[in-house]
ROKOLPA-154919 format. One record per residue (C-alpha): residue in one letter; x, y, z. Coordinates in pm, whole numbers, padded with zeros to 5 digits, always signed. Layout:
// residues N
AXYZ ...
***
This chain:
// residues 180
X+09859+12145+13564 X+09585+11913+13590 X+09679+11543+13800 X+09547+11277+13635 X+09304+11061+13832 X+09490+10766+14031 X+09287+10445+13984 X+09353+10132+14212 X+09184+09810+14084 X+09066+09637+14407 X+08980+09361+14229 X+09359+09283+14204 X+09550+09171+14501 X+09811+09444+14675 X+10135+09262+14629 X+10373+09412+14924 X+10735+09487+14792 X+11030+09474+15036 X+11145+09813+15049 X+11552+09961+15145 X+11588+10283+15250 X+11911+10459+15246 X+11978+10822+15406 X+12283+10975+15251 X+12407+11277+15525 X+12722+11452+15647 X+12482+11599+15901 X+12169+11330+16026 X+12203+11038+16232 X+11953+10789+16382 X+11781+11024+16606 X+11741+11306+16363 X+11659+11102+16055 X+11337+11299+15951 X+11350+11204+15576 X+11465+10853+15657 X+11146+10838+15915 X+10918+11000+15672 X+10986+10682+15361 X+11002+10420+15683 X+10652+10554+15810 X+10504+10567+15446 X+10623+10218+15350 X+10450+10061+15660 X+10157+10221+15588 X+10118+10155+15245 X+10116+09771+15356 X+10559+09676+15221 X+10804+09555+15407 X+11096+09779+15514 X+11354+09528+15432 X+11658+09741+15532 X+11728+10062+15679 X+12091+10235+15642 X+12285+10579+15731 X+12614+10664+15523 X+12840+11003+15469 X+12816+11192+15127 X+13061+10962+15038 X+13051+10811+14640 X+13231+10468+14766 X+13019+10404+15024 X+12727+10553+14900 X+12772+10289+14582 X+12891+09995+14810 X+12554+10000+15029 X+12331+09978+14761 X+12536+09703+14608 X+12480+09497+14863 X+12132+09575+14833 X+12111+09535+14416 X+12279+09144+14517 X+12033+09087+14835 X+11736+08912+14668 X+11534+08997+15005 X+11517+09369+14854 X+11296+09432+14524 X+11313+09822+14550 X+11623+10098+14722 X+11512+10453+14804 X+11763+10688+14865 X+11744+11019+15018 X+11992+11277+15047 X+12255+11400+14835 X+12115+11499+14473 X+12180+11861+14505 X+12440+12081+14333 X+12728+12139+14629 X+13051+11980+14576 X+12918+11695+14865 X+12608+11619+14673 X+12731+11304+14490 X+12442+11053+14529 X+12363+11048+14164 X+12691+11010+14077 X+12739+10720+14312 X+12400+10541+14140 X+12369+10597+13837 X+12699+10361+13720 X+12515+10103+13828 X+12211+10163+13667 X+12149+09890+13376 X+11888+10125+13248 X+11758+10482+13371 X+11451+10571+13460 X+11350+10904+13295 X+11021+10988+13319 X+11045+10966+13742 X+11278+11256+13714 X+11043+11453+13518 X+10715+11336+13722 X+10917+11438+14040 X+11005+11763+13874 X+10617+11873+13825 X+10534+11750+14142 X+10790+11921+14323 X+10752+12256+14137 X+10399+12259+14277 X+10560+12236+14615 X+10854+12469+14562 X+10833+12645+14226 X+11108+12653+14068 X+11371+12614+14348 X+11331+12219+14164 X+11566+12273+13941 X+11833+12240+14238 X+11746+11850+14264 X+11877+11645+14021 X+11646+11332+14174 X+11688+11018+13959 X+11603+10644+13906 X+11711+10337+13782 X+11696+09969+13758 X+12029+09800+13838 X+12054+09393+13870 X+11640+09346+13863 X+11625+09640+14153 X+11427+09959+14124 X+11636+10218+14288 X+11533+10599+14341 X+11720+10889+14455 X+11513+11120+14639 X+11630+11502+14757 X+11678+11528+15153 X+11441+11735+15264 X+11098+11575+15432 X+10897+11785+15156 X+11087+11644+14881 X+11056+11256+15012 X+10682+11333+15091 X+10668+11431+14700 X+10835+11163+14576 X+10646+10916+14741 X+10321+11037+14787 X+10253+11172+14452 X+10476+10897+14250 X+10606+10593+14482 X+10323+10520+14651 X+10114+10449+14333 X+10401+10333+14127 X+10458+10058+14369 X+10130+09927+14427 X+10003+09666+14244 X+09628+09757+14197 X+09736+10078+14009 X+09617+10110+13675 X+09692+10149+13395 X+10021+10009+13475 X+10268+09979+13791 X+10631+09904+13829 X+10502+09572+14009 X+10389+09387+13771 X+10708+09405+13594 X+10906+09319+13843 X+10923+08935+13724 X+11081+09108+13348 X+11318+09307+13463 X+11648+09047+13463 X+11509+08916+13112 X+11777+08935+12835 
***
């Protein structure tokens, strides 16, 4: 598979987005938070804000209730989960998201997929990673594992959400996305 060449148009400004990142665990906390680090780190360097920063249980209620409060918070333009889009019983991130979802974003699960199978062959098909836009707020579920976050942002978030990318970024639709 050939990658298509990323183009950034520096004649555009960058336009920083404010940035939520939630880890979904029965198993991290704060100190051992590598996939939670990992987005954090990558966000700051890619010039956003990290707006918010949240640990909850596999848990569908309070999975769905934290990024709520996010969707409402006008302060966040973009959630990134990570954590919990597997296949075991306590894997219930996507189910948690994706009632909230006003409209699904398809293709990043099938970007993700080629990406990742690069990384992992074709233990992919155990991720059922996922995005949406819910109340005028991207939000993207993201496996738990550091390679899988590194994927996800480095080969699809990073671009997505800048800006300069051409020929077209989530960004500059950010101002459409609560039209009716």
């Amino acid at each position: 598979m050939t990658t298509p060449a990323l183009r950034l148009d520096e004649s555009k400004a960058f336009v920083p987005v404010r940035i939520a990142v939630l880890t979904v665990s029965d198993s991290r906390d704060a100190t051992n938070d590598t996939s939670g680090d990992t987005l954090a780190k990558r966000i700051a360097e890619a010039g956003h804000t990290l707006a918010a920063r949240a640990l909850v249980r596999d848990d569908k209620t309070a999975i769905a209730v934290q990024v709520q409060a996010w969707i409402a918070d006008p302060q966040i333009d973009v959630v990134i989960t990570t954590g919990g889009t597997g296949l075991t019983g306590r894997d219930i991130t996507v189910e948690a998201l994706r009632p909230l979802f006003d409209k699904e974003i398809d293709g990043f699960s099938a970007v993700f997929h080629q990406l990742s199978f690069a990384t992992v062959g074709t233990s992919t098909i155990q991720s059922r990673a996922c995005a949406g836009v819910a109340g005028g707020t991207y939000i993207f579920a993201l496996p738990g594992s550091t390679g899988a976050v590194k994927d996800g942002w480095d080969g699809i978030l990073k671009w997505q959400l800048d800006s300069r990318h051409r020929p077209c970024n989530l960004v500059e639709i950010m101002p459409r996305l609560r039209e009716k």
